[in-house]
N, C-alpha and C positions, 0 to 999 in steps of 0.2 A: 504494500500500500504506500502511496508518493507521503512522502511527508508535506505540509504545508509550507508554504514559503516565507521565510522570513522577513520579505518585502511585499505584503499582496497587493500594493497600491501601487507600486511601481510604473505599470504600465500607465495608469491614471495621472500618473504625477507626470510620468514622461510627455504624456499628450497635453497635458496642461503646457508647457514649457516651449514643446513647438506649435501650440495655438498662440500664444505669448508674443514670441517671436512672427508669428507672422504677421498679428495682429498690433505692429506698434507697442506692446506691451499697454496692451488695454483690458485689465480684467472684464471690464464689463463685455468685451464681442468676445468672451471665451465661457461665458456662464453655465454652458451646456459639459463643458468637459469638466468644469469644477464642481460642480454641481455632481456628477460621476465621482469623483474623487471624496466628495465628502460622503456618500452614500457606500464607497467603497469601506470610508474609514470606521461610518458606523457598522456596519458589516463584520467588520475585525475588533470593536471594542477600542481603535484605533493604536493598534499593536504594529502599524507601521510607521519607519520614522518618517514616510513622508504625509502622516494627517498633521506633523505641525506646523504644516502652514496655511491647512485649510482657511480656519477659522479665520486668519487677515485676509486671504484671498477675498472670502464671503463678504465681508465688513465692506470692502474695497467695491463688489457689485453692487452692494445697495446703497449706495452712496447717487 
């Protein structure tokens, strides 16, 4: 049986960074992928190191 990953957000976080990037680094035209990443994190109890930065990501779109 696979073990769990010790990163399960990874992918999420990865996509966050090149929506970012493409987007001028404009949180708000990337809300759909972060919004995955926070849904990811709760998912995991946010046991990956990359839910810490959901939370400013989030702040950052509803602005």
């Amino acid at each position: 049986m696979p073990q769990p990953s010790k990163e399960p957000c990874k992918k999420e976080a990865c996509d966050i960074q090149a929506c970012l990037s493409k987007n001028n680094f404009l949180p708000q035209r990337c809300r759909t992928v972060i919004e995955k990443l926070q849904a990811c994190c709760e998912k995991c109890n946010n046991e990956s190191t990359h839910c810490g930065s959901v939370a400013n990501l989030l702040k950052q779109i509803k602005k």
